[in-house]
C-alpha positions as CSV (number, residue, x, y, z in Angstrom):
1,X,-11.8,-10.0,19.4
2,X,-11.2,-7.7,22.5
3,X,-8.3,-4.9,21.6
4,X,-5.9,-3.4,24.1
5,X,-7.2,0.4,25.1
6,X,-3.6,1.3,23.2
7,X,-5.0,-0.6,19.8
8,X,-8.3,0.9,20.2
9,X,-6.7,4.7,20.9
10,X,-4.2,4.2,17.4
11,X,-7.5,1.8,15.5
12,X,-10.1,4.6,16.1
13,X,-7.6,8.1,15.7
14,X,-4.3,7.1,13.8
15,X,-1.7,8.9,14.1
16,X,0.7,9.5,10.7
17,X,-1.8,8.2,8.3
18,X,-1.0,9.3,4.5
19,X,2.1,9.6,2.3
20,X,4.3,12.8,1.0
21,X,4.6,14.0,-2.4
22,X,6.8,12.4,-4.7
23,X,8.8,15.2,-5.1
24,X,9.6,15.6,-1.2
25,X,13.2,14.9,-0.8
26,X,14.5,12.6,1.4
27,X,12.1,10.1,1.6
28,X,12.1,6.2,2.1
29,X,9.2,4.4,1.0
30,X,8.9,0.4,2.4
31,X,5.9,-2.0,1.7
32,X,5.1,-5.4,3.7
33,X,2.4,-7.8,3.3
34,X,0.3,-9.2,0.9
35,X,-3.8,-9.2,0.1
36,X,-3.6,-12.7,0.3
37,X,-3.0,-12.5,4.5
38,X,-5.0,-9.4,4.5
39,X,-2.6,-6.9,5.4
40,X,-0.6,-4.5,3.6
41,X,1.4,-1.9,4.6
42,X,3.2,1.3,3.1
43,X,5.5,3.1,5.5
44,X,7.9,6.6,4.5
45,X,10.0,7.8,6.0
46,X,11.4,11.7,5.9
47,X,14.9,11.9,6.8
48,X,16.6,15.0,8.3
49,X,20.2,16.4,7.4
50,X,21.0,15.4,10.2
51,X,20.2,11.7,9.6
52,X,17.3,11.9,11.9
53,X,13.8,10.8,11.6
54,X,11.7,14.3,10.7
55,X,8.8,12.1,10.0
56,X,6.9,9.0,9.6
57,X,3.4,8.0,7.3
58,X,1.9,5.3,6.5
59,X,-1.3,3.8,4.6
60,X,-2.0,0.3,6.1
61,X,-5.0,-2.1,4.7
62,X,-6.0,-4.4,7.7
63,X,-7.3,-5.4,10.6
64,X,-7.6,-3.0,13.6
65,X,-4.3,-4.1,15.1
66,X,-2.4,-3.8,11.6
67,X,-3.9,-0.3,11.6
68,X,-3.0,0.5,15.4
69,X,0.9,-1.1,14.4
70,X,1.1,1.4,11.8
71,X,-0.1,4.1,13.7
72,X,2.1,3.1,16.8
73,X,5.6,3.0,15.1
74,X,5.0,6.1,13.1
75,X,4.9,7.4,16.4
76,X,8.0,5.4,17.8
77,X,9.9,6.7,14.8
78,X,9.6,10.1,14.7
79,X,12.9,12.0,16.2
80,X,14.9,8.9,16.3
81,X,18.2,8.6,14.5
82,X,17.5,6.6,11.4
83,X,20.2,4.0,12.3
84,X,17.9,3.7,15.5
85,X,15.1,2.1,13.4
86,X,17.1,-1.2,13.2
87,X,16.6,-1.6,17.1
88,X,12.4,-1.6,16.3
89,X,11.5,-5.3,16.8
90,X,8.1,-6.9,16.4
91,X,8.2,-8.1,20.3
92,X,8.4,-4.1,20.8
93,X,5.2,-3.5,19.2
94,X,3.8,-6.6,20.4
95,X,4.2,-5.3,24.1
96,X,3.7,-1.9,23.7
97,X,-0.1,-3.0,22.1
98,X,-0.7,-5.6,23.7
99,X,-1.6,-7.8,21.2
100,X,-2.7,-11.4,21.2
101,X,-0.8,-14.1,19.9
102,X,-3.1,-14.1,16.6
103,X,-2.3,-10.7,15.9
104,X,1.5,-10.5,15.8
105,X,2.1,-11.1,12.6
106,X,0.9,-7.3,12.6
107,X,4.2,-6.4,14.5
108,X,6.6,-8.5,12.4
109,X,4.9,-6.8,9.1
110,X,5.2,-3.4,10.4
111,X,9.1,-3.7,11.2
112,X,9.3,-5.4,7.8
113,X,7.7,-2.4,6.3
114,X,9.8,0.1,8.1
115,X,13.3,-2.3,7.1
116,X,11.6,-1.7,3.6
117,X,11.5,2.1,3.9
118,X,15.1,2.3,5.8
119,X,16.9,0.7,3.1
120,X,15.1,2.6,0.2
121,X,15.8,6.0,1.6
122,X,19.9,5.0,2.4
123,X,19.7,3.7,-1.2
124,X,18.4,6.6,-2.6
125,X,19.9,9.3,-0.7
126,X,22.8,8.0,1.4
127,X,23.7,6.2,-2.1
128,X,22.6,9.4,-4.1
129,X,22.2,8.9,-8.1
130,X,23.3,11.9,-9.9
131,X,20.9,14.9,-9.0
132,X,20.2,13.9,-5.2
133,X,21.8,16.2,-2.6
134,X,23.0,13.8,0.9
């Protein structure tokens, strides 16, 4: 399968790859995707004061184009306003990768992923338990 230039760029030098230390505050953590399709993927998030997005990881097991999805929205994500996240769609990552109809089940998991990490970080910090500043 022939990649986009984009896919090969993010595949062969990912951007974001990893995860922060469980005691960094502030943090969403989102999984999509099972073994069973072949692709998993862990997105965090690191959210600001300010309710921005200081950062974005991930650790993705896949094909190239899962990989290069990853890398790509960690990307996207950074510096946005988390409540800008919800506008992410797969058809954005789709595009912006250029990836074959095959492969955008990639784009759907990713945004999946990131919808996972979202809601974990407004439940743990925007909904803080006792001991969590906002």
């Amino acid at each position: 399968m022939e990649y986009s230039p984009v896919v090969q760029s993010h595949f062969e030098n990912p951007r974001n790859v990893g995860s922060f230390a469980p005691a960094t505050p502030r943090v969403g953590t989102g999984t999509a995707g099972t073994t069973d399709c072949g692709d998993v993927m862990k997105f965090q998030i690191r959210v600001d004061e300010h309710q921005r997005i200081a950062e974005a990881r991930f650790k993705t097991f896949g094909c190239a184009a899962a990989i290069a999805a990853s890398s790509f929205v960690t990307e996207w994500l950074t510096g946005r306003p988390l409540d800008e996240g919800e506008t992410l769609t797969p058809a954005m990552i789709t595009d912006a990768l250029s990836l074959s109809t095959e492969k955008q089940h990639c784009s759907a998991l990713a945004v999946e992923a990131v919808d996972a990490a979202r809601a974990d970080f407004e439940e743990k910090w925007l909904r803080p338990a006792a001991g969590h500043d906002a």
